[in-house]
N, C-alpha and C positions, 0 to 999 in steps of 0.2 A: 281750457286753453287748447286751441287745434294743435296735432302733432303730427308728424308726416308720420305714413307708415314706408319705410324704404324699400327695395329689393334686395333679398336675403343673398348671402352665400351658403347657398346649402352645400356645397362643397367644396373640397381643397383646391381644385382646379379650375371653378369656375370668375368668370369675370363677368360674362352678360348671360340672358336667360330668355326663355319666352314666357311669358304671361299666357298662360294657359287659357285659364278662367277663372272667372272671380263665382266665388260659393256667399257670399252676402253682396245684397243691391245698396246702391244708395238710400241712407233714413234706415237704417237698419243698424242695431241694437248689438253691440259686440264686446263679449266677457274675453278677458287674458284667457288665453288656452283653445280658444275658437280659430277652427279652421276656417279662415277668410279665402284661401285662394290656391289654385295650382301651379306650379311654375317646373315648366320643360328646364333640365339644367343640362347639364353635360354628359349626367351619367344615367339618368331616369326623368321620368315625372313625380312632383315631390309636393305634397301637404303642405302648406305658409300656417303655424298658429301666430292669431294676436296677441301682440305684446299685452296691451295696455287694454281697459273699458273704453268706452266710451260709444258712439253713434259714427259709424261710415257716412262721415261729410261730402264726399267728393272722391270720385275712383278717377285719378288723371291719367293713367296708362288702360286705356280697353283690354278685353281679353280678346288673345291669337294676336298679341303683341309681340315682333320678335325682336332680339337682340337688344333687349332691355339690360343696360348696364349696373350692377350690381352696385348698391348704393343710392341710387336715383330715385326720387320719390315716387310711389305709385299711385299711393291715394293720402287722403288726410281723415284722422280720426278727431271730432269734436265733441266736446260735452250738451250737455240737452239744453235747444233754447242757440248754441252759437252756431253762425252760419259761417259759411269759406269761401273763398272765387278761386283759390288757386293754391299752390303748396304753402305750406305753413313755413315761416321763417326760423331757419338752423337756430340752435341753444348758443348763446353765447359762447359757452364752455366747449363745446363742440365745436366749433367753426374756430376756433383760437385753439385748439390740440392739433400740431404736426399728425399726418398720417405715421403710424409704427414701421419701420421698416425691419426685413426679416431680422437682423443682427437686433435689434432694440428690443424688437419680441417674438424670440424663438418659438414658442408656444404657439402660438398663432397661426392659421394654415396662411398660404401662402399669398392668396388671395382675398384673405379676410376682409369686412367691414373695417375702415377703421376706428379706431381706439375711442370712445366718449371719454372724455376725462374722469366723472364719476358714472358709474351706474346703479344711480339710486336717487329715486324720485320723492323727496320729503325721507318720512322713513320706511319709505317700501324699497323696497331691494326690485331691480326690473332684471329679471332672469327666467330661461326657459324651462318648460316642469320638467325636463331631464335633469336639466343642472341644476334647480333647488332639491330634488329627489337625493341625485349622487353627493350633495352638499349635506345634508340632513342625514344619509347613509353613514358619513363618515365623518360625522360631526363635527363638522367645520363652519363657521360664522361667514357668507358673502358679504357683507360689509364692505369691506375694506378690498373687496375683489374687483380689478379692471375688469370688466366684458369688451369684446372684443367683435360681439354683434352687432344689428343696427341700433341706431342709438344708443349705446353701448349698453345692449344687451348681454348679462352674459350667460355665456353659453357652455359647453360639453367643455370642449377642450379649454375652456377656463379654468374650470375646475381641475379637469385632468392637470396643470401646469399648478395651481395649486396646492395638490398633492404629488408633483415630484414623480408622477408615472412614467413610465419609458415610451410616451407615445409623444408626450412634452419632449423629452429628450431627440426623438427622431425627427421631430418639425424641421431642424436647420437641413437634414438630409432633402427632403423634401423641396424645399424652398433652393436647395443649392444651383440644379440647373436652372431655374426660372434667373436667379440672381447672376448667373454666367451667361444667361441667354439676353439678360437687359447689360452686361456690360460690353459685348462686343456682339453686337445681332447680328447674324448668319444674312448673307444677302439674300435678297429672292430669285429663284429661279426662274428663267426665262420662260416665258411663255412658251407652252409647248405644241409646238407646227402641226397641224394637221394636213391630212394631205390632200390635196387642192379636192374639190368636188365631193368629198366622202360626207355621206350624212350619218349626220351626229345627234344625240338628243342630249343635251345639257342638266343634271339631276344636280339643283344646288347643292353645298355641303349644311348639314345637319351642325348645330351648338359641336353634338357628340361626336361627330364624324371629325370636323376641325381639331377637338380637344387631344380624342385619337392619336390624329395623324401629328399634332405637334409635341405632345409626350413621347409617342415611340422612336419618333426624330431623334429628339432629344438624348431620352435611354440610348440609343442606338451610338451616335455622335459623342456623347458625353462618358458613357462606361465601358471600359475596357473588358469585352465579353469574352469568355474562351468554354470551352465544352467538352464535356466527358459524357459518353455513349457507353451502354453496358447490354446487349441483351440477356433477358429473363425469361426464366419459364412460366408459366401459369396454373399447369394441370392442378398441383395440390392447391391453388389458389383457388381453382374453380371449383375443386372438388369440395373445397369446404364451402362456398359460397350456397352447391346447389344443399347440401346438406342444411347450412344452416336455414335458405329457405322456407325448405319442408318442417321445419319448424315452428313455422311462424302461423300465429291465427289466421284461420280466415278473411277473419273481416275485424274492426271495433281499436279503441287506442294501442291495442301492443302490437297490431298487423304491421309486417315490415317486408318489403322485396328488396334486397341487396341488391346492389349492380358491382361491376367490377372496379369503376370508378370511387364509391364508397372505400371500398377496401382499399386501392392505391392512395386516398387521402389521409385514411388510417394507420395505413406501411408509413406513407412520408411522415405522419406528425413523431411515432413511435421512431420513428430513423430523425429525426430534428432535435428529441430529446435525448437521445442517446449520444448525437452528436451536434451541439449546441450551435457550435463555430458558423456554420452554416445558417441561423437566423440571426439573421445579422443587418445592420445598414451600416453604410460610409456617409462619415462628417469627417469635414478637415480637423478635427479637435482631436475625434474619438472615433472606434468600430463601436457601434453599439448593439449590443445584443439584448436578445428580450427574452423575457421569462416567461411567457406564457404563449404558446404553441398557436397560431391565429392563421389556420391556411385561407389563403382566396384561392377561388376556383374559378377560371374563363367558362362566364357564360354568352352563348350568341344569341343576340336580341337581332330585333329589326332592322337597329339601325346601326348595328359594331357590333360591342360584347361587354362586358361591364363583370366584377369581380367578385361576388359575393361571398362573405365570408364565414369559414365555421370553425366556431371561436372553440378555444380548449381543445382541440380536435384529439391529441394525444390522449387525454384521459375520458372521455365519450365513449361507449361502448358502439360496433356496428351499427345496431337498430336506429340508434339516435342519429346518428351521423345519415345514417339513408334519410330518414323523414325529414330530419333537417335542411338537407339538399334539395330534397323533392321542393317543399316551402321554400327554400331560396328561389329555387329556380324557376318555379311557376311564377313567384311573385316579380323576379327582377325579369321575364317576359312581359308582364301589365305594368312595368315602371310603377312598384309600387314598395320598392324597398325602402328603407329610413336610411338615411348618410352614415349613420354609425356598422349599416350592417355589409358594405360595400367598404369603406374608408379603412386602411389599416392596413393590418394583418404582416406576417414576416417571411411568409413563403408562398411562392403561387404554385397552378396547378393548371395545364394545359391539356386536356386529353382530346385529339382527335382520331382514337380509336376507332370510334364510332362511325367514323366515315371511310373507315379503308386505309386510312394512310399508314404506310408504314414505320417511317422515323420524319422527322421535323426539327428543326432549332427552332425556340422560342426565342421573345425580344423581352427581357428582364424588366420586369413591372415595379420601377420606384418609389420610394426609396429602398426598397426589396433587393439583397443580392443574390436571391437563387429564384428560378423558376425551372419546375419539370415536365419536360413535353412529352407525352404519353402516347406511343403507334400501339395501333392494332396487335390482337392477338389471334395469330395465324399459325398454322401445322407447318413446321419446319423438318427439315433431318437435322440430329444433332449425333453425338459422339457418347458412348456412356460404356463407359469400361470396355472399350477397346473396340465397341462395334457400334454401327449405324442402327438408328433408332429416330423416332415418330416424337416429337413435343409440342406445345402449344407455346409459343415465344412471341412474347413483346419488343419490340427494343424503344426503351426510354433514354433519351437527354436530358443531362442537368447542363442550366448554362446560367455562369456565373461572374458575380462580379471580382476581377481578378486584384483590384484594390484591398479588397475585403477577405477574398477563398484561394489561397492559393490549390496548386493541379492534385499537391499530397491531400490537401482536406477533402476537395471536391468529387475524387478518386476513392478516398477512404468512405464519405458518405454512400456513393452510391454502390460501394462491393456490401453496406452495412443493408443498402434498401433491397441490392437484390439478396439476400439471405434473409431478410423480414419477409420477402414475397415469395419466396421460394420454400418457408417454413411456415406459415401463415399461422399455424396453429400460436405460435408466440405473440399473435396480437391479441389472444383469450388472454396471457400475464399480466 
């Protein structure tokens, strides 16, 4: 029986995507788990595996297809011996399920596929090998599980909603401004004048560039942002980093070169667990707080910047966290991170030290209410026991969401990060 294969949501913000390229031809032989295709989304370029067996009948969307809308058939998979002319006709069961909207199913990212009624083909369960892996981890029956992928595959955060994790719990945060921004839509602004004769060269906007620029809108217009600035010192900061360097092999799996960035990711996670209040999201219900320390870091790619995440970060030791970052960051350059390693996380990390700047406000990365912008570190005069004197001083902003951190928390956090970075040696406890 032909089955369409759809266009994924590989991400929480995405709605349409580009069809990169197709990695199997027409007449060509495809196992569940087989990488069929690429597709450009919002936040990288991103691996398609096949749901189901069968034979690639017919690929109806080509590749360097752009603004392929999420859900919309691509190709059709057929059994050996049936032929197709065009997309294979909806499941019953599926074309008569209402699409879920966010209050129906919290769980759900915002943009999801919608709902199949069942997800299970005879008695095979159709789920992705993340989600039968993390199902069979923690010994739970799919069965009886909605997916919430295409054809109602189901997927991660399926699972994640039926185990009752806090990332299930955070979806409504998530989904809130999209749900505020379809009930009274913000007008469009007027075309912007140019001035008579000036040339111009027009660079269309990117999937990413758009998703960008309508999230930080969003952020910006929708949460009540306020901010606490503190300058820091660095020297003992630096001085154990170059220490710890000279420690590190040469070359082979335990080589490791710190940056200072490393270390600021490891102050915040050590200052988040200390002081909890601060990972945090706002729902109309609840503040929800998370238990497990998941910083994103602002990486700049070609075409924005995108968030990659390093999970546990409080209890990781330096070494891990450097190589770790190195891997994120090379990888989400080649757009070749997985949606789980970008998607999430409870606090972000902006550092444009590196280019000179000196202090910065961030724009708070949702459903997230803190993000810390990180300046350069530079020889300043300071004051120390009564007389002038030489330091090396960063000054970092926290900016937060004032629903969620009031001025006492957001104030208390960062006098706690600068004495974590100021004492550095307390990140060896």
């Amino acid at each position: 029986m032909a089955t369409n294969i759809l266009m994924p949501a590989l991400s929480p913000t995405m709605t349409e995507g580009t069809l990169a390229r197709w990695l199997k031809n027409e007449g060509d032989k495809v196992k569940s788990g087989d990488v069929i295709a690429e597709i450009e989304t919002d936040k990288a370029t991103m691996e398609v595996e096949a749901v189901d067996e069968g034979i690639l009948g017919k690929i109806l969307v080509p590749g360097g297809t752009a603004n392929v809308k999420v859900n919309d058939p691509i190709a059709v998979l057929v059994e050996e011996g049936e032929s197709v002319d065009g997309p294979a006709p909806a499941p019953k069961s599926a074309a008569a399920t209402p699409a879920p909207t966010a209050a129906a199913a919290p769980a759900a990212a915002p943009t999801a596929a919608p709902t199949a009624a069942v997800a299970a083909s005879g008695d095979r369960v159709v789920a992705s090998p993340l989600a039968k892996r993390m199902a069979q981890q923690a010994g739970i029956s799919l069965a009886g599980v909605s997916g919430s992928g295409p054809n109602g595959r189901i997927v991660k955060a399926d699972v994640e909603a039926q185990l009752g994790k806090p990332a299930a719990a955070a979806a409504p945060a998530a989904a809130a401004p999209a749900a505020t921004a379809a009930a009274a839509p913000a007008p469009k602004p007027a075309p912007v004048a140019l001035p008579a004769g000036a040339k111009t060269t027009a660079v269309p906007n990117s999937t990413m560039r758009k998703v960008i620029a309508r999230r930080l809108s969003e952020s910006k217009a929708t949460i009540p942002h306020f901010y606490v600035a503190m300058d820091i010192e660095l020297d003992a900061l630096l001085d154990l980093r170059s220490k710890l360097n000279a420690r590190s092999p040469k070359d082979g799996a335990g080589a490791y070169k710190l940056s200072v960035n490393d270390l600021v990711i490891k102050a915040a996670a050590v200052t988040l667990r200390r002081i909890p209040g601060v990972a945090a999201s706002w729902t109309e219900e609840a503040i929800i707080r998370y238990d497990e320390i998941d910083i994103s870091v602002a990486v700049a790619i070609p075409d924005g910047l995108i968030t990659p995440i390093v999970k546990n970060a409080d209890v990781k030791g330096l070494a891990a966290i450097s190589n770790e970052m190195k891997d994120l960051g090379a990888r989400a350059k080649s757009g070749k991170l997985k949606p789980e390693e970008f998607q999430g996380g409870c606090f972000s990390i902006s550092n444009m030290g590196m280019y000179g700047v000196k202090d910065f406000a961030a724009i708070i990365n949702p459903p997230q209410a803190g993000i810390l912008a990180v300046g350069a570190g530079e020889q300043r005069a300071v004051v120390k026991n009564g007389a002038l004197a030489i330091a090396t001083v960063m000054t970092c902003q926290l900016s937060v969401d004032h629903r969620v951190i009031d001025g006492s928390l957001a104030a208390e956090w960062m006098a706690e990060f600068k004495r974590v970075v100021e004492d550095p040696l307390s990140l060896m406890l």
